[in-house]
C-alpha positions as CSV (number, residue, x, y, z in Angstrom):
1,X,143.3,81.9,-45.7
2,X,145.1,79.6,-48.3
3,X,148.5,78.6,-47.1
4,X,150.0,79.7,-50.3
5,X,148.8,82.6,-49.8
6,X,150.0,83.0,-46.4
7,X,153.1,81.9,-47.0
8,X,153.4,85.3,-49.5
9,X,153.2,87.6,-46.5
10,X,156.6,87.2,-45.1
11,X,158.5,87.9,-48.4
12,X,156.5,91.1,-49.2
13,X,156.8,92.2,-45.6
14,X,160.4,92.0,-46.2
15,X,160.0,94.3,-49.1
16,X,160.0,97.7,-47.1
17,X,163.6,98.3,-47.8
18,X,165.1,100.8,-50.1
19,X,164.1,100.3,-53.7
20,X,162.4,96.5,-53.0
21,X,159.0,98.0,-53.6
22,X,158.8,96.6,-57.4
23,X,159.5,93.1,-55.8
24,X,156.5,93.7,-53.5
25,X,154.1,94.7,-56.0
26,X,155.6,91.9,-58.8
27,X,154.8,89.1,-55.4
28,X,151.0,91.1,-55.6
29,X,150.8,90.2,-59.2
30,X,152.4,86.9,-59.2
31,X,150.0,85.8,-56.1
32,X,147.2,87.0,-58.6
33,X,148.4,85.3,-62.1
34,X,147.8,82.1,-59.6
35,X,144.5,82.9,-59.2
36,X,144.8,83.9,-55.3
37,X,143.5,86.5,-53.6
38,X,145.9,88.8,-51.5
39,X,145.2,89.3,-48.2
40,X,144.5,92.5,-46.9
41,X,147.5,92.0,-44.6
42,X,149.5,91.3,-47.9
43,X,148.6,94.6,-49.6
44,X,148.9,97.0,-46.3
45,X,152.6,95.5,-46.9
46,X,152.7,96.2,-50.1
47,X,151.6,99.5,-49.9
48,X,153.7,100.3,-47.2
49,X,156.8,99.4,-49.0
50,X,155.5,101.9,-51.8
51,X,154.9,104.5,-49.6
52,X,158.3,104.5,-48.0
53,X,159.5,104.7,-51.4
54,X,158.1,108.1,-52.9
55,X,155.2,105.9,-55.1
56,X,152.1,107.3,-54.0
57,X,149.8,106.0,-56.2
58,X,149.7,102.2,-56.1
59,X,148.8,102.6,-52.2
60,X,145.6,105.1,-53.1
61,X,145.0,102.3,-55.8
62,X,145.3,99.7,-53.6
63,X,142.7,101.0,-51.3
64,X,140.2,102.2,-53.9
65,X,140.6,98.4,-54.9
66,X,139.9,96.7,-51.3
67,X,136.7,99.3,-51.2
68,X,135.4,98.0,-54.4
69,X,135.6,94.5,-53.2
70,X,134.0,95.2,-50.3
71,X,137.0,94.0,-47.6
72,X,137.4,95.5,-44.7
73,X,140.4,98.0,-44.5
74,X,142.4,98.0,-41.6
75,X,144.2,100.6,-39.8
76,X,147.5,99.6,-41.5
77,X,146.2,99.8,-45.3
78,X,144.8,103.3,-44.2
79,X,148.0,104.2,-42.7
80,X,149.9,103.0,-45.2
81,X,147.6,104.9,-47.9
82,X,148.3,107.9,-45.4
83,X,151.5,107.5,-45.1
84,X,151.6,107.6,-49.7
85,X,150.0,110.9,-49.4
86,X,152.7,112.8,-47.8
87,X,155.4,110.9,-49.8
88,X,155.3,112.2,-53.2
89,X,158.7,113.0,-55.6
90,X,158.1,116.2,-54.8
91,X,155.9,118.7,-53.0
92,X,154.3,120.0,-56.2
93,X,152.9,116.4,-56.5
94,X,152.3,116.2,-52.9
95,X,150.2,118.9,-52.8
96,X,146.8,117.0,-54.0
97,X,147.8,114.4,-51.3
98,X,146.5,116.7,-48.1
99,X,143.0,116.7,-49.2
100,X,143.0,112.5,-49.9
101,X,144.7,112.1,-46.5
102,X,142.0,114.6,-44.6
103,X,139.4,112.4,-47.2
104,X,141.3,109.1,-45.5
105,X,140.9,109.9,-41.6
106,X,137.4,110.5,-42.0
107,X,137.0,107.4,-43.8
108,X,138.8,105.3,-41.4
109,X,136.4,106.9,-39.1
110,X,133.3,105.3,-41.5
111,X,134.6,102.0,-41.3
112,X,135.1,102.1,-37.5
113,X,138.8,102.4,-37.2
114,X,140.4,104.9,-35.0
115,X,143.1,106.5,-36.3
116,X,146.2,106.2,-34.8
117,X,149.6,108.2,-33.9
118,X,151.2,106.9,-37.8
119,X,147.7,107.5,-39.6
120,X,147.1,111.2,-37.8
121,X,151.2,111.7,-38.5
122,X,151.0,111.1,-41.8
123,X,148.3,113.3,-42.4
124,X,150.0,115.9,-40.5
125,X,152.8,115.5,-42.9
126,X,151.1,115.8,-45.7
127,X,149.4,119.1,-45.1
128,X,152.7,120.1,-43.7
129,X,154.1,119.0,-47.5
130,X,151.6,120.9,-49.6
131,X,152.1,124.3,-46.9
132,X,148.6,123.6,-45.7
133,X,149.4,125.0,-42.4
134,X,146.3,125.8,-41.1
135,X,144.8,122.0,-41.6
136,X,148.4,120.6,-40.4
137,X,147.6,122.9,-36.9
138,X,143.8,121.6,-36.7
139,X,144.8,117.7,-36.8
140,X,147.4,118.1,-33.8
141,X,144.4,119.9,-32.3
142,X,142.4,116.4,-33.1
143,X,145.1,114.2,-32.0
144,X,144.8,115.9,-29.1
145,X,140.8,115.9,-28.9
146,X,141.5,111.8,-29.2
147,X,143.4,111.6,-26.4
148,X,146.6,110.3,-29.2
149,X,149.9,112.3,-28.6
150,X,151.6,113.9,-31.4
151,X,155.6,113.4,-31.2
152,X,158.0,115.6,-31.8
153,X,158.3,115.2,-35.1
154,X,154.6,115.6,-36.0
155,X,154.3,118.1,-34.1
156,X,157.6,119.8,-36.0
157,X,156.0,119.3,-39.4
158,X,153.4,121.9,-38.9
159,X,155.6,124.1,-36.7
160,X,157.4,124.1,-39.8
161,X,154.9,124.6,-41.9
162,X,153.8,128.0,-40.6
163,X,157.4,129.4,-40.8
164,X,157.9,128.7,-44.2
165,X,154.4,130.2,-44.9
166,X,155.3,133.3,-43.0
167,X,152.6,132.7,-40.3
168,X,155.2,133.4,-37.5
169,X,152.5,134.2,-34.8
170,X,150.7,131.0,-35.6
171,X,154.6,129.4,-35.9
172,X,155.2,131.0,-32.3
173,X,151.6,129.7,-30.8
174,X,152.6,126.4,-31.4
175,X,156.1,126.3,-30.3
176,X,155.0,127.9,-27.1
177,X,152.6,125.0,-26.3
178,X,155.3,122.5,-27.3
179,X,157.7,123.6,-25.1
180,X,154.8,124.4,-22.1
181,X,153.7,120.6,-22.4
182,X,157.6,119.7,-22.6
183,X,157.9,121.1,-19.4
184,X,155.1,119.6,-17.9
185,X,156.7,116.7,-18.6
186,X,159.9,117.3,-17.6
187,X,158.0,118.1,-14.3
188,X,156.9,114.4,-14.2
189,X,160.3,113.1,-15.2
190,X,158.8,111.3,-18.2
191,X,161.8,110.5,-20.6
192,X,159.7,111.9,-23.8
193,X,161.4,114.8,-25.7
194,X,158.6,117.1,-27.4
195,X,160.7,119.7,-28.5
196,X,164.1,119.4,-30.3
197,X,166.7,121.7,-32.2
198,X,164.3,121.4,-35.0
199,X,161.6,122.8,-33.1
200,X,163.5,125.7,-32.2
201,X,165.5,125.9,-35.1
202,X,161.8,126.5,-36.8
203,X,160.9,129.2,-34.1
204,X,164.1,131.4,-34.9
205,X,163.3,131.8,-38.0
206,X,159.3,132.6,-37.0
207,X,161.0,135.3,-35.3
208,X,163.1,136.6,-38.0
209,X,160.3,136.6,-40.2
210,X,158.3,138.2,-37.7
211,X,161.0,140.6,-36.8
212,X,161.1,139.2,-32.7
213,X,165.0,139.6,-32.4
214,X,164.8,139.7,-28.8
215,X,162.4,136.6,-28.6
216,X,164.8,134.9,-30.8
217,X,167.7,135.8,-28.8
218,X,166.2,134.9,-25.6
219,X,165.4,131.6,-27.3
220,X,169.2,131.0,-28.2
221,X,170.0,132.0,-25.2
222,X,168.0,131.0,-22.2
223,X,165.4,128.2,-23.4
224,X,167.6,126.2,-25.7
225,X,170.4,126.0,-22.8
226,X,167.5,125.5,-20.4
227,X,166.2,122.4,-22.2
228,X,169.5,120.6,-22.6
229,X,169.7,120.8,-26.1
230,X,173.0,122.5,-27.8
231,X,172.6,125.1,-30.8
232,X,173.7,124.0,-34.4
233,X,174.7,126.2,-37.2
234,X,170.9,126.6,-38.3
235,X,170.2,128.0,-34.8
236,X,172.6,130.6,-34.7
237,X,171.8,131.5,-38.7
238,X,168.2,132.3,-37.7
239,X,169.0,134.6,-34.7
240,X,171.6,136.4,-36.6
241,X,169.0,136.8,-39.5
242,X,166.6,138.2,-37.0
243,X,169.5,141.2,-36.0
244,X,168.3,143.3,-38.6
245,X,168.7,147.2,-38.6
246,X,170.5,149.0,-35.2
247,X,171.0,145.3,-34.5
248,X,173.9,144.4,-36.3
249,X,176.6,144.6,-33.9
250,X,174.6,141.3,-31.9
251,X,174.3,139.9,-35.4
252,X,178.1,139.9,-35.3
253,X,178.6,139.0,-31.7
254,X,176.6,135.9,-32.5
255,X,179.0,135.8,-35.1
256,X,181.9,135.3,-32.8
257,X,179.2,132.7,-30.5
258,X,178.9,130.7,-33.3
259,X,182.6,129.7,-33.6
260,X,183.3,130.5,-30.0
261,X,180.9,127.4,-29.5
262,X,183.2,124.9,-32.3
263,X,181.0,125.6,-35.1
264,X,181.7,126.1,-38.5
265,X,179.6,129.2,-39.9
266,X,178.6,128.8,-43.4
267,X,177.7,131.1,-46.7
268,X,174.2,131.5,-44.9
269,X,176.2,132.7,-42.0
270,X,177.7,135.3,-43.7
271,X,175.1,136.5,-46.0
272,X,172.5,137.2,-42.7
273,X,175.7,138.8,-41.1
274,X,176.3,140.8,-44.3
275,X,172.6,141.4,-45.4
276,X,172.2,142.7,-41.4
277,X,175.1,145.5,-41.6
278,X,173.5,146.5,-45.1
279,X,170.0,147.0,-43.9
280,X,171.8,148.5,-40.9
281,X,174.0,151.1,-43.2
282,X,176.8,149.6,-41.8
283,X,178.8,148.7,-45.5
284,X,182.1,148.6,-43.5
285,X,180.7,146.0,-41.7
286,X,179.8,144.1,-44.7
287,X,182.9,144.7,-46.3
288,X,184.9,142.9,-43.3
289,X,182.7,140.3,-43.4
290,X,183.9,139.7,-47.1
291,X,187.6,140.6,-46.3
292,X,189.3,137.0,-45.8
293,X,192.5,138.4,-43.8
294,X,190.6,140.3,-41.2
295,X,186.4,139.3,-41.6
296,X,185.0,137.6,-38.5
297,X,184.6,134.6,-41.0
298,X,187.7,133.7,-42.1
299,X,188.4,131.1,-44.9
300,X,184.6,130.7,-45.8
301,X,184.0,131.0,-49.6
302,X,181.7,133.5,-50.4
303,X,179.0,133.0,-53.3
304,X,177.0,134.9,-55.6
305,X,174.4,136.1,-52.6
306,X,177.5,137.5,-50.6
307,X,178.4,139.7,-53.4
308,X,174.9,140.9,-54.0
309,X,174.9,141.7,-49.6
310,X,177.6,143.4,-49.4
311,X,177.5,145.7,-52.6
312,X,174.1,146.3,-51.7
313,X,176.0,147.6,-48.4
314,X,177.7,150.0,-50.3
315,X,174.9,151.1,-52.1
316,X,172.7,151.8,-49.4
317,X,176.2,153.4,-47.9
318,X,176.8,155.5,-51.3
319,X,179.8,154.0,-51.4
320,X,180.4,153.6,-54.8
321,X,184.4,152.9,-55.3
322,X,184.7,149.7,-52.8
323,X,181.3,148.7,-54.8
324,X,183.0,148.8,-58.0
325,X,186.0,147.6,-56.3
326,X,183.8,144.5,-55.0
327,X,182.3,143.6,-58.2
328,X,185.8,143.6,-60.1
329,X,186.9,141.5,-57.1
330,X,184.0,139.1,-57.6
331,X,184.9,138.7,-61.5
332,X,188.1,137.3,-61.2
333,X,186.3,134.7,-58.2
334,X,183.7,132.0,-58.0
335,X,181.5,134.0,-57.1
336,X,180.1,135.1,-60.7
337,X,178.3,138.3,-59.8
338,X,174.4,138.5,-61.0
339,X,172.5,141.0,-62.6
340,X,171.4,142.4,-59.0
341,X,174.7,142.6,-58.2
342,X,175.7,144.5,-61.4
343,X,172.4,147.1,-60.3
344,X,173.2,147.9,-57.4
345,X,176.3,148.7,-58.1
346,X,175.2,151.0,-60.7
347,X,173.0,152.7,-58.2
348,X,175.9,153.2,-55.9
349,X,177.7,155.6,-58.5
């Protein structure tokens, strides 16, 4: 390798900070206006820095141009081309990326590399990105199939994945083999976490969308405690979202937990709280929820979604004056009352 060459690779290396990767790609160009060739160490730096910034493209560029002049890829341009796939501005653009990165690891796999834990991550993340859930389970299974461990993290992106698509069974399948192999290796006293507050933060709101209150409850309760991990604001939201119907009184109790244990509830706080004593026909509930003097919340500013739970309350209630009453209320607040909120409570009267 030319020594000018080499000497590039340091300074595009240190490139992979915020916002440096135009200086990694303008060292790519410069190396070429000389009339030298990058080396394939060069460009997987290059392309890393781009991934790590949200620019997807140059990466699958990159590698499309290393293919084409028949170099031999390594398993850090393929990561880092991986890695570009999950790491569009935005999911929308993201979403064409799961396909390249399944496209990628069977690649790799043509020009004998083995992926590794990054490479397989990445991918993970990517289907995980474009609500793939279904491909985001199978690779874990494959990691697992290639004797490679997923982490935590990877192993969170598709637990994610299928709550946010409302698979809460599939959500719940994984979660329960996380924490099984967790406590396997607890059991070996291996200092590896595998499940997190993420991980169960994900699985309470599998069970809210799968209606599992007493799975989620027993998760809040029992196997978070259990683990050594502490519950954040996110963890109690999800359980109280799952105390739906006769459940609202625990949906308040957990209320009371919440700040019992230091925390600070927030407008998601109250609006599960609220939306549980409406579904529950419980408006007076909702209503002392709202009230700042005496609600189990007090001091939190309600918005728009607040007002819409709790005159929804009252319609469900046929309460109709404390629904008028509420949407007055809301007018003169910031909580600029919606159309919903206007319907139902026209439909109270």
């Amino acid at each position: 390798v030319d020594v000018e060459v080499r000497s590039y690779n340091p300074a595009v290396s240190a490139c992979s900070g915020e916002n440096l990767w135009p200086h990694a790609l303008g060292l790519i160009f410069d190396l070429k206006a000389r009339r030298l060739e990058p080396t394939i160490f060069t460009i997987g730096s290059a392309a890393s820095a781009c991934a790590k910034a949200g620019q997807w493209q140059w990466p699958l560029e990159a590698l499309e141009g290393i293919r084409q002049a028949r170099l031999a890829p390594n398993i850090f341009v393929c990561g880092s081309a991986l890695d570009a796939c999950s790491h569009g501005s935005s999911p929308a653009e993201a979403r064409p990326g799961w396909t390249l990165a399944i496209s990628l690891l069977e690649a790799a796999r043509l020009w004998s590399l083995e992926p590794n834990l990054p490479a397989f991550g990445a991918a993970v993340s990517a289907c995980a990105v474009a609500g793939r859930w279904p491909s985001a389970v199978a690779l874990l299974a494959a990691m697992t199939e290639s004797s490679i461990h997923p982490t935590v993290t990877v192993c969170n992106a598709a637990l994610n994945a299928c709550e946010k698509a409302h698979r809460w069974e599939a959500a719940l399948r994984l979660f329960a083999a996380m924490a099984s192999k967790a406590s396997s290796v607890r059991l070996r006293q291996e200092d590896h976490r595998l499940v997190d507050v993420i991980s169960f933060n994900s699985a309470l709101s599998a069970c809210e969308k799968g209606r599992r209150w007493a799975w989620a409850v027993w998760l809040l309760k029992n196997d978070m405690p259990g683990m050594g991990l502490e519950s954040n604001v996110r963890t109690f939201n999800a359980a109280i979202s799952a105390c739906q119907g006769p459940l609202w009184e625990l949906g308040l109790h957990l209320c009371e937990e919440l700040q019992q244990a230091g925390l600070t509830p927030d407008v998601v706080t109250w609006n599960a709280a609220s939306s549980a004593c409406g579904k529950a026909l419980r408006w007076e509930g909702s209503l002392h929820l709202l009230r700042p003097a005496g609600g189990v919340m007090v001091g939190l500013t309600p918005d728009a979604m607040s007002c819409v739970a709790a005159i929804s309350a009252c319609e469900k209630g046929s309460r109709w004056q404390p629904a008028l009453e509420l949407l007055r209320e809301a007018r003169q607040t910031t909580m600029r009352p919606c159309v919903i909120a206007h319907n139902a409570a026209i439909a109270a009267c």
